[in-house]
Residue, then its C-alpha position, 0 to 999 in steps of 0.5 A: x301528361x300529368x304536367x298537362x292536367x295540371x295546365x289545364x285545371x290552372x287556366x280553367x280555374x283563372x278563367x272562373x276567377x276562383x285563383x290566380x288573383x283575380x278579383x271578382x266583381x259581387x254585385x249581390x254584395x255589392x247592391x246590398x251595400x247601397x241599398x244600406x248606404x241608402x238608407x243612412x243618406x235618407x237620416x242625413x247620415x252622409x258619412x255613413x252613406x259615403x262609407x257604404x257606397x264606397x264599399x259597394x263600389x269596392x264589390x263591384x267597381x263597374x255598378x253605376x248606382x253606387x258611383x252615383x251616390x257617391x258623387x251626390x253625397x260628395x257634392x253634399x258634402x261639399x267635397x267637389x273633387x271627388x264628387x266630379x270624379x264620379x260624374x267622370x267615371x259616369x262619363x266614361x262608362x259604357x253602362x247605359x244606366x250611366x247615361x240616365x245618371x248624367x241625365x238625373x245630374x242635371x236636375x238632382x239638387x244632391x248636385x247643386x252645390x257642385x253645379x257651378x263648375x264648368x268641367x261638371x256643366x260640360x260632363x253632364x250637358x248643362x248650357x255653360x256657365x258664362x252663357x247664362x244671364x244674371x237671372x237665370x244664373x239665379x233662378x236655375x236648377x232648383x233656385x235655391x242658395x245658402x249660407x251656413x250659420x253657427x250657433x250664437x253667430x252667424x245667422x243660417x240663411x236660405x234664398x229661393x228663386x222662383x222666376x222672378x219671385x225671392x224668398x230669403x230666411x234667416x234662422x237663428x239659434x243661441x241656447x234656448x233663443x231661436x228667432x225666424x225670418x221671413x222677407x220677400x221680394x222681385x229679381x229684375x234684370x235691367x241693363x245687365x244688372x241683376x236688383x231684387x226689390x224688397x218688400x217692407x217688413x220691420x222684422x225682416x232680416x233685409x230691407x230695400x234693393x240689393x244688386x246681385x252679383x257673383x264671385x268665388x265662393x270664400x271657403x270652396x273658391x273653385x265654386x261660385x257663390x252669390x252676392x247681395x251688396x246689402x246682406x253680410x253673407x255669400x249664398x252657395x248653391x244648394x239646400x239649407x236642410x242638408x246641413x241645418x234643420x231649425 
């Protein structure tokens, strides 16, 4: 009889997760952590973020905020894979709020520079790469490309595309030496070929036609960046601020 006490107060005890090994999801820790995580992604701090984002998935690995922002930050950071593996996650989930997050990916600039990817397109229902034309490649999402600069070298560059409407700038910054330009000009596709047409500016950092083109991205091959045939850099998709603020 004891014996079976004995029995009965184990299983019931494993049943409430309180022993045997069982591992209890925390959702209160858990939403608290991201929330935390929230607020270091608002400074820009994305190494601090993807830390507490990771622990509130520790807390509670089905709580779909956190693989979601944890996969923006990756994206960000330009660490693809794992960011992927948090839209797949997303994927297989059953939690209707995962559902809503795929959704969001579509448009969230967090995932811009992740957004070239076939297998990402596919997970979050974007029309495929290969099926788009040279202009809407361009002007898709938020239409926004970048080029990471270097004090005293490169120069930072940013391109938007608004219909047929490019603005690219250049900044650079050298000790107390830091310079901006602006130019402007008019995506055309014609005969498959993608031109911008720029405007005259004798401080511009560009000047006459570029033909448009794209390839794999030198640093993240897996990814695909932009070409001007008369401008030294490749552009990435994605946003300038999150890595540099004039």
């Amino acid at each position: 009889m004891a014996s079976m006490r004995l029995s009965t107060w184990v299983l019931v005890m494993c049943g409430l997760g309180t022993m045997c090994g069982v591992a209890q999801a925390d959702r209160a820790a858990a939403t608290k952590l991201n929330v935390a995580g929230m607020k270091e992604y608002n400074k820009g701090h994305w190494d601090e973020a993807q830390a507490r984002f990771t622990e509130a998935i520790a807390a509670d690995a089905d709580f779909v905020l956190p693989h979601y922002n944890l996969g923006s930050v990756l994206s960000i950071l330009g660490e693809w894979k794992a960011a992927l593996a948090e839209i797949t996650w997303l994927v297989a989930s059953p939690d209707p709020e995962a559902r809503k997050k795929l959704t969001k990916a579509l448009k969230d600039a967090d995932f811009d520079r992740t957004s070239t990817l076939p297998v990402f397109r596919a997970a979050i229902g974007a029309p495929a790469w290969d099926s788009l034309d040279a202009a809407a490649r361009l002007a898709e999402r938020n239409g926004t490309w970048f080029a990471e600069g270097s004090a005293c070298g490169s120069p930072w560059v940013s391109m938007t595309v608004k219909a047929s409407k490019v603005t690219l700038q250049t900044f650079f910054a050298c000790n107390a030496d830091q310079s901006k330009t602006t130019d402007t000009g008019t995506a055309k596709l014609a005969a498959g070929t993608l031109t911008i047409t720029w405007k005259k500016n004798k401080k511009g950092a560009i000047s006459g036609k570029s033909a448009v083109s794209f390839e794999p991205c030198d640093d993240l091959p897996d990814l695909t960046c932009v070409r001007l045939d008369n401008f030294d850099q490749q552009l990435e998709r994605g946003r300038l601020s999150a890595f540099f603020t004039p």
